[in-house]
Each structure stands twice: as structure tokens, then as C-alpha cells.
N, C-alpha and C positions, 0 to 999 in steps of 0.2 A: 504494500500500500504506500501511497504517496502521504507522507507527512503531514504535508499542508492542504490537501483537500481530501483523503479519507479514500481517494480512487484507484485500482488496483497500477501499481508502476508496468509498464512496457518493457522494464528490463527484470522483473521478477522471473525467480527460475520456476518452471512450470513443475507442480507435483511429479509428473511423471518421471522427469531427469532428477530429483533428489533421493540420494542414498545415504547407507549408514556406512561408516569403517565395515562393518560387517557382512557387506555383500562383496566383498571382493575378496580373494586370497590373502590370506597374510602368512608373512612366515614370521618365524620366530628374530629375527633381524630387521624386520618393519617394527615389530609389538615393540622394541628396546629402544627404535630411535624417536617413535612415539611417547614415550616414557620420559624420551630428553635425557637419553645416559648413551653411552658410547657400549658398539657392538663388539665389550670383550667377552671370551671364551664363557667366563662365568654368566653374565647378565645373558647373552643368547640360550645358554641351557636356563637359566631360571626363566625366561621366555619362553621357553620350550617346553620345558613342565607346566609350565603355566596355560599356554594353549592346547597340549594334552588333556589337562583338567577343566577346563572351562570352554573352548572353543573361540568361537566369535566372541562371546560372551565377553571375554576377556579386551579383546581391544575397544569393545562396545564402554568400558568403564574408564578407559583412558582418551577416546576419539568418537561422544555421542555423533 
């Protein structure tokens, strides 16, 4: 919507093209730099248990 008169904007993204982190692949080396930490040895596996155990789910709490 447009601020100043209430009216839908022209550059609004349309329902249909909006997604979540969740519908795309991720790997265990996305989930860490989404995180905001560097992709070493350690944080990629606790990334990687992490998405073992949770799924999407899991980046869905760090990239609604």
C-alpha cells in the first residue's frame, strides 16, 4: 500500500512470487552464514545437526 493515500503500490511484490527461506534448499553452509558466523568445520556440522533435526524449520527461525 501506498503510505499517503491507502492505495495498493505498483511496485508491490505480488502474493504469488513471495516465499519463505524454507522453500528453497539449504545446506548446512547457507543455515551458518544466515546465522552471521563464519562457515568453520564446527558451526557447519552444528548446522548440520541442526537441519537433520529440525528441517526447514530450522532456517525458518533465523530467515522468516
Amino acid at each position: 500500500m501506498n503510505a499517503s493515500d491507502g492505495e495498493p503500490s505498483a511496485a508491490r511484490t505480488p502474493d504469488r512470487r513471495l516465499r519463505t527461506g524454507a522453500e528453497q534448499p539449504i545446506d548446512p553452509e547457507d543455515l551458518v552464514r544466515a546465522q552471521g558466523k563464519e562457515p568453520t568445520p564446527e558451526n557447519v556440522e552444528a548446522a548440520r545437526k541442526l537441519l537433520e533435526r529440525d528441517g526447514a524449520a530450522a532456517i525458518e527461525r533465523i530467515v522468516p
